[in-house]
KETIGU-576220 format. One record per residue (C-alpha): x, y, z. Coordinates in steps of 0.25 Angstrom, whole numbers, padded with zeros to 4 digits, always signed. Each point is the difference from the previous one (the first is absolute). Last residue first. Layout:
N
XYZ ...
//
This chain:
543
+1133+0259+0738 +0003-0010+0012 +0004-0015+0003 +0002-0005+0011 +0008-0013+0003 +0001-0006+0013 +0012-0007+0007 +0009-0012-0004 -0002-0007+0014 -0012+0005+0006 -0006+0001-0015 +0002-0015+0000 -0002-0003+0014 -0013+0008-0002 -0002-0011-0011 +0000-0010+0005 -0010+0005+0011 -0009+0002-0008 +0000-0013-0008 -0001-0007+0013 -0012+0011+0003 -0007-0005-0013 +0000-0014+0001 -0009+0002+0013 -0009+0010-0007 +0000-0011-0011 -0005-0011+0010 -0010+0007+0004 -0006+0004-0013 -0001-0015-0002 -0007-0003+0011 -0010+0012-0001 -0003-0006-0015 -0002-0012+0006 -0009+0005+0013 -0008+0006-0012 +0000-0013-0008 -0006-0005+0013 -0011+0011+0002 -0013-0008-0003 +0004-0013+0011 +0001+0011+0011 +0012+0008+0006 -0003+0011+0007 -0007+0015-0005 -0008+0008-0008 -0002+0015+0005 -0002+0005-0011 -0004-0009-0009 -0011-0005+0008 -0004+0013+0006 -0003+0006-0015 -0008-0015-0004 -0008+0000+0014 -0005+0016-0001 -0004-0003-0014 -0008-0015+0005 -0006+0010+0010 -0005+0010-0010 -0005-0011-0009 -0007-0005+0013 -0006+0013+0001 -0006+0001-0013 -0006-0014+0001 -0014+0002+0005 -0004+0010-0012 +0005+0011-0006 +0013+0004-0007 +0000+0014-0006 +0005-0001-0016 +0011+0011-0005 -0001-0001-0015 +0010+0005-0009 +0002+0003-0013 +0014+0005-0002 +0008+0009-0012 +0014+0000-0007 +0001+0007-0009 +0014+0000-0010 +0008+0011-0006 +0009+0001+0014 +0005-0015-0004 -0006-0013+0004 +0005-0013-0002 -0009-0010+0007 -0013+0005+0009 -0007-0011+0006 -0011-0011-0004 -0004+0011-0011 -0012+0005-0005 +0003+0009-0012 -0006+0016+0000 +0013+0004+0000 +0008-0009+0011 -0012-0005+0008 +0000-0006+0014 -0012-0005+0006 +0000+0000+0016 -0007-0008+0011 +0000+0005+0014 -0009-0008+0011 -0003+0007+0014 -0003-0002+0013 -0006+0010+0010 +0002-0002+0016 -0006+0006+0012 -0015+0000-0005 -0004-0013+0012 +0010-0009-0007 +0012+0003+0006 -0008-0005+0015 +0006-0015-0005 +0008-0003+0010 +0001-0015+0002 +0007-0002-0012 +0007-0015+0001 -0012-0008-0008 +0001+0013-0010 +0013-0007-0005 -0006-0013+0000 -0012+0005-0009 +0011+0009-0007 +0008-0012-0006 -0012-0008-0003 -0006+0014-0007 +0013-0001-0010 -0007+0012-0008 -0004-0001-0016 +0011+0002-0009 +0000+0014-0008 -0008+0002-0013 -0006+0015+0004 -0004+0004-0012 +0001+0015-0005 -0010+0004-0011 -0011+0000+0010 -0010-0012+0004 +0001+0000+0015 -0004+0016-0001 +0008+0013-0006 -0004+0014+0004 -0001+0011-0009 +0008+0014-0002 +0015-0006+0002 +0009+0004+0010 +0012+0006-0005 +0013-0004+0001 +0012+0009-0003 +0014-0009+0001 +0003-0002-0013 -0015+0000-0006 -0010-0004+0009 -0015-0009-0002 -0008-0002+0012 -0010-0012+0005 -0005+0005+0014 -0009-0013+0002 -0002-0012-0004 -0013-0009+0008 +0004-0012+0009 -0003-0014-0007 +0017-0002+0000 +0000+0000+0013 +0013+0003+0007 +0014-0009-0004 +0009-0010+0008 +0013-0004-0004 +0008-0007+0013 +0014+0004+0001 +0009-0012+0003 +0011+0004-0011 +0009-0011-0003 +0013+0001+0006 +0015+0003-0006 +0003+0011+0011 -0002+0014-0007 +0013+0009+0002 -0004+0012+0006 -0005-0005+0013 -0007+0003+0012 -0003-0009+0013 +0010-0008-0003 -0003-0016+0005 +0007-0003+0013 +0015-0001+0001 +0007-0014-0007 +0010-0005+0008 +0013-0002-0005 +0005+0010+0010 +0011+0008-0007 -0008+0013+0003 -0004-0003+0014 +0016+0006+0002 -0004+0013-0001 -0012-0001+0011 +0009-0005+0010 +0010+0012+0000 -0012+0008+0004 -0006+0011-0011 -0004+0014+0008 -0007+0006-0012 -0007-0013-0005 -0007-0003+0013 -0005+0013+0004 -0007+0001-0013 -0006-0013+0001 -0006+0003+0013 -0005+0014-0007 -0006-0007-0010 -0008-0010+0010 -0005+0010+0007 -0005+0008-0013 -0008-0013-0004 -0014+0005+0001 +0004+0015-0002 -0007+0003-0012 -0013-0009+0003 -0001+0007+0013 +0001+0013-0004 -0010-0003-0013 -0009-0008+0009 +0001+0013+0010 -0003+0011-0011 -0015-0007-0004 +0000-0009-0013 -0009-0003-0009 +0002-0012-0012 +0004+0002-0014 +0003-0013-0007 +0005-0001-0014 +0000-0012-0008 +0008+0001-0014 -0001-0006-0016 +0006-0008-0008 -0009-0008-0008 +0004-0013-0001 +0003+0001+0016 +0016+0006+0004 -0009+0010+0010 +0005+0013+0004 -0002+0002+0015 -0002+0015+0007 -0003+0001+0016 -0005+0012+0005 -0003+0005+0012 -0009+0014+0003 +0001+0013+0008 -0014+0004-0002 -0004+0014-0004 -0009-0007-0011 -0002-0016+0000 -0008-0003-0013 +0005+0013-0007 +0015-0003+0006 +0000-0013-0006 -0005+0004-0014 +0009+0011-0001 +0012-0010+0004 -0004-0008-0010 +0001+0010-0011 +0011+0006+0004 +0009-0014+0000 -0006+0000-0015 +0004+0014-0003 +0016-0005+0009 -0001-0011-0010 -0001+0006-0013 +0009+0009+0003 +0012-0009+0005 -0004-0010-0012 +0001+0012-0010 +0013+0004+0004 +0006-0014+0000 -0007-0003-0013 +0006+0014-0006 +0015-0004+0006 +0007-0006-0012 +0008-0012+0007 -0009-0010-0003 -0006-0013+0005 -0008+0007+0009 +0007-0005+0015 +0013-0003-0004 +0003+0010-0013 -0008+0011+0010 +0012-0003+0010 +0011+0003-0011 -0009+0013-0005 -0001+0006+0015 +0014-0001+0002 +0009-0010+0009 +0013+0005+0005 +0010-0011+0006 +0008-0001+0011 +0011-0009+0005 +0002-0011+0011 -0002+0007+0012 +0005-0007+0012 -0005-0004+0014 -0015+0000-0004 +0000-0008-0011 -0001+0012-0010 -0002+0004-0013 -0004+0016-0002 -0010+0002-0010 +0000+0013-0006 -0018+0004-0003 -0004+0006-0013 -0005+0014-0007 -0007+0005+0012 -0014+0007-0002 -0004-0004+0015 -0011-0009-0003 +0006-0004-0014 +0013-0006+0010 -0008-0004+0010 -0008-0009-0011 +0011-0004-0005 +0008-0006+0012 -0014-0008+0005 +0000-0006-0015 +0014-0002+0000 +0001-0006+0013 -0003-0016+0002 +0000-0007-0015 +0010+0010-0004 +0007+0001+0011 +0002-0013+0001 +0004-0002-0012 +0011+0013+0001 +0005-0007+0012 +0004-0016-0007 +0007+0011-0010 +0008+0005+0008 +0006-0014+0003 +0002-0009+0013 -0010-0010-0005 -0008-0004-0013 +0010+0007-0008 +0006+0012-0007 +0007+0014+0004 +0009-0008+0009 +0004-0001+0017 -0011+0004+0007 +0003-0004+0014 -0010-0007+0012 +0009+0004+0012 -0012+0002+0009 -0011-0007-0003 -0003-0006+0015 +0002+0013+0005 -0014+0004-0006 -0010-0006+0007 -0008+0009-0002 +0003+0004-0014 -0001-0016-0004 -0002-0002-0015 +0005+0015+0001 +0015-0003+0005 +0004-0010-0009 -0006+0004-0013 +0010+0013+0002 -0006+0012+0006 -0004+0014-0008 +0001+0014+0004 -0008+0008-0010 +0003+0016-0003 -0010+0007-0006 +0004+0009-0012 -0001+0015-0004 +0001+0007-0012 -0012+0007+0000 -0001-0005-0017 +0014-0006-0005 +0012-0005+0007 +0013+0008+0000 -0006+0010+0012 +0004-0011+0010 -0011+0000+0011 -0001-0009+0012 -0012-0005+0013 -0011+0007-0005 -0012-0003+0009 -0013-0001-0006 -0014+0004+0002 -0012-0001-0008 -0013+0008-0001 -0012-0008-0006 -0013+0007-0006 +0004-0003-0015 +0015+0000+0000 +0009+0009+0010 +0013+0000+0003 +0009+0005+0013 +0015-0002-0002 +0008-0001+0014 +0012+0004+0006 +0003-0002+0015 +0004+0012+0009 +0012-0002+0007 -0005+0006+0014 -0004-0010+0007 +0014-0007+0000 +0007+0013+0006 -0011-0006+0012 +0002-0013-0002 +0015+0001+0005 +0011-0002-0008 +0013-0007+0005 +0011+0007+0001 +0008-0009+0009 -0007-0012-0008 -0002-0012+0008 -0014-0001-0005 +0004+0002-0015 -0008+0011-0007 +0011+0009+0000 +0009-0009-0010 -0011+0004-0010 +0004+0014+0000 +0017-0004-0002 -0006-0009-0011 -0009+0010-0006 -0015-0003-0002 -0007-0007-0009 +0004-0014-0003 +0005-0002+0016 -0014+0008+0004 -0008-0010-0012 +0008-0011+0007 -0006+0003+0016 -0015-0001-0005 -0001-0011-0008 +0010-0008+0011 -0011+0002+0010 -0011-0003-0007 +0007-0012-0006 +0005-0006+0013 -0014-0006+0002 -0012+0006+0007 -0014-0004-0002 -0013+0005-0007 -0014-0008+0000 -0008+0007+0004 +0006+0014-0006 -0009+0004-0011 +0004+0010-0008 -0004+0016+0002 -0008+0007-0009 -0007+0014+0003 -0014+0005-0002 -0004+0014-0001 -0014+0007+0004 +0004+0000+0014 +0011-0011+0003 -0006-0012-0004 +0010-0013+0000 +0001-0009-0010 +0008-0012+0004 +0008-0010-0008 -0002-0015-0003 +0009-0009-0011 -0003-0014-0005 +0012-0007-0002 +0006+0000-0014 +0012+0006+0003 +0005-0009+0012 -0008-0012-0010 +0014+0003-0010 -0006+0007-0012 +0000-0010-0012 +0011-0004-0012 +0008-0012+0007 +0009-0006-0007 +0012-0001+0010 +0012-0005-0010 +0009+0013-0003 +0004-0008-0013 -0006+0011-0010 +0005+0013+0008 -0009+0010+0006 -0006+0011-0007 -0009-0010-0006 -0009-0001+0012 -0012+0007-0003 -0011-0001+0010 -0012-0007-0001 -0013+0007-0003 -0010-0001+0011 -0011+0005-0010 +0007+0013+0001 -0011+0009+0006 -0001-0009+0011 +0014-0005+0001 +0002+0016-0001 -0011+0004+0012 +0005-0009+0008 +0016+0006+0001 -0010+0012+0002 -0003-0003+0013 +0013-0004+0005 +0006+0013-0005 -0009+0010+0007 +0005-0001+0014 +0015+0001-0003 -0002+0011-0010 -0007+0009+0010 -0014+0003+0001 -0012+0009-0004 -0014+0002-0003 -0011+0010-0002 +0006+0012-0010 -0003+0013+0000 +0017+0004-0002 -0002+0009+0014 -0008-0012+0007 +0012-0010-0008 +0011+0009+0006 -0005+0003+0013 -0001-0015+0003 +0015-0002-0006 +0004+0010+0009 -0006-0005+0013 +0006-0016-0002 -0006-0007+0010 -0009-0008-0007 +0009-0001-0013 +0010-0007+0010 +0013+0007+0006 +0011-0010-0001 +0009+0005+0014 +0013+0009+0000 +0012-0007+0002 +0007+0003+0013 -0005-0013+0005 +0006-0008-0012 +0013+0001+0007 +0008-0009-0007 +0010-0010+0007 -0009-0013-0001 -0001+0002-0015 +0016-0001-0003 +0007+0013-0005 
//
């Protein structure tokens, strides 16, 4: 069923943590304080493991030994600063991702409308076409109740939605199921009808091959398809290829094979360690934020930092209800324009796909574009007193009994601020009212230690092994705490929303080029071969 002949209207909406009644009463009934969804947790923590990890670079062995892209790194898309809000709902707080920079591409739509075709019956599935005679209503949509698992660590409550469930596989037994979209299509989602007919062709090379996807995934999904999967006690996710017009195949990816990318092993007690750890640390600081600001709704913004000491800034700034409302739907026009426009497709728009002409720059990508990273590195003050150093074993963090000063046991060793780049930067800020209480900025350094043993990053664990953190969360101070939150702001809008052709993106426009020129390769080859099959018919194979 093409995209433009689904009725998403019958679908029911995404409900966020902050509206979400049951999940409220769950975490006042459980005793705990905050909550969120899997979707608006993940970024965050994707910043808690290059922090915890030492920006440890991903393990690509699985792919084969002439696959030619060498990169080892988290495309920038993954990299880029992340924000969320924390909003007060009487005595409890809940989670929701920040949507400022959010915007609509064919993705969100097709998301939604394969995991109905993967999960429902064909004769079902057929009733959610527009022209359907029997065509469901949102009503009888309303009332297929979603399924969910509810877990709690430390004083979080997380919520996920199961999407499938074999009994075959091992623990719950349920798995998430991940649409994904050839190279083509998600170095330019939104512009997306100049991909089309990009193939995968082979299990092995650079182009047109599985394996070109399962790099990219590693180095843009894993660590987000991980952590939904620990999130919602999930076993793994089943991958379906696509390039929006055909599915090439399917593949079922467990926690074990991703943790071989991410952690360099498939055993999973690093993994599981590193989730715990993170969310104790993730607690901590959000502890810290709420005592400073208490009953406040609250914005965060959470930035690891690839200095010699790897560490993280956090900005925590007060908000009222309508900046958050205003901030969230910033772009919602523009979204639903877009919407409009992919779901009644003119004749003219599918033949802008054999246009040499490069579109404008993506907006989001999967597959890193081979640019340098722009990103400025800037620090706190290192002269500002230690505080909150805590020792934890496997997820259960402690605050320590004393309070460490400039001169404690963890060093702080990171590069000093670009202050050229931020005096111009602050040039530009006119608004500078943040700094009257509003905002709170923070510096997070860690010390990891496998039993007893200071370590630059955990290697080879097993279930024997402990694995604790010292930690030190360090307030900013001083005349350039805002500006450190402006150059964060800078760095997440930039790679956001990055677009046109400069001198710094050529290799990108290159590498568009070339994708260009396969999708258009690719629809010849198409059509060859529904000739074939039209001619010689389609052979199915069954059990």
């Amino acid at each position: 069923m093409p995209v433009k002949e689904f009725d998403f209207a019958t679908l029911k909406p995404y409900i966020t943590s902050s509206k979400d009644t049951t999940l409220q009463n769950i975490t006042k009934k459980e005793g705990k304080k905050y909550f969120g969804s899997t979707s608006s947790m993940t970024s965050v923590l994707s910043h808690f493991h290059y922090l915890l990890s030492a920006w440890r670079p991903v393990d690509t062995r699985t792919v084969s030994q002439g696959f030619p892209d060498r990169l080892r790194s988290f495309t920038q898309l993954l990299r880029t600063p992340s924000a969320m809000f924390l909003r007060y709902h009487d005595g409890i707080y809940s989670i929701d991702a920040d949507k400022e920079f959010d915007h609509a591409n064919i993705l969100m739509n097709l998301g939604k409308s394969m995991e109905k075709q993967l999960t429902v019956p064909k004769e079902e599935f057929e009733r959610y076409r527009r022209t359907s005679e029997n065509k469901i209503t949102p009503e009888e949509e309303q009332t297929t109740p979603e399924s969910y698992h509810y877990s709690t660590l430390g004083d979080f409550v997380m919520r996920s939605q199961l999407d499938a469930y074999d009994p075959r596989l091992p623990g719950t037994g349920m798995f998430d199921l991940k649409t994904r979209a050839v190279v083509s299509i998600r170095m330019d989602a939104v512009n997306f009808e100049r991909g089309l007919g990009y193939e995968i062709r082979g299990r092995y090379g650079n182009f047109e091959s599985y394996e070109r996807e399962y790099f990219d995934m590693i180095r843009a999904a894993f660590l987000k398809y991980s952590l939904q999967a620990r999130m919602g006690r999930m076993d793994g996710c089943f991958i379906a290829f696509h390039n929006v017009e055909r599915i090439f195949g399917f593949q079922y990816i467990s926690i074990p094979e991703m943790d071989q990318a991410l952690h360099g092993q498939s055993d999973t007690s690093l993994g599981d360690a590193e989730f715990k750890l993170s969310l104790s640390l993730w607690n901590k600081i959000l502890d810290k934020a709420t005592a400073e600001f208490p009953q406040q709704h609250l914005r965060f913004h959470f930035e690891a930092r690839d200095t010699v000491t790897p560490s993280m800034y956090v900005f925590v700034e007060s908000v009222t209800e309508d900046e958050i409302n205003s901030i969230q739907t910033k772009n919602q026009e523009k979204i639903e324009a877009y919407q409009r426009r992919i779901l009644n497709l003119e004749e003219s728009e599918e033949n802008e796909s054999d246009s040499d002409v490069l579109p404008e720059v993506p907006e989001t990508t999967d597959s890193e574009p081979r640019t340098a990273d722009n990103a400025v590195d800037s620090s706190s003050n290192k002269n500002q007193p230690m505080s909150d150093e805590a020792h934890g074993s496997n997820g259960n963090i402690g605050k320590s009994n004393t309070e460490t000063s400039a001169s404690g046991t963890v060093q702080d060793s990171r590069e000093p601020p670009d202050y050229d780049f931020l005096s111009k930067l602050g040039e530009d800020m006119k608004d500078h009212n943040k700094s009257d209480g509003k905002l709170l900025g923070l510096s997070v350094v860690v010390k990891n230690k496998v039993n007893g043993v200071i370590v630059e990053r955990p290697t080879a664990m097993t279930a024997s092994d402990e694995w604790a953190i010292e930690y030190e969360i360090t307030p900013f101070s001083g005349p350039h705490v805002l500006s450190l939150y402006e150059a964060c702001q800078k760095r997440r809008e930039k790679f956001l929303l990055s677009r046109g052709e400069s001198d710094e993106r050529t290799n990108e426009n290159i590498y568009l080029s070339q994708l260009r020129q396969l999708a258009k390769k690719g629809r010849q080859y198409r059509q060859e071969q529904d000739a074939i099959d039209k001619e010689q018919g389609i052979i199915a194979l069954s059990d």
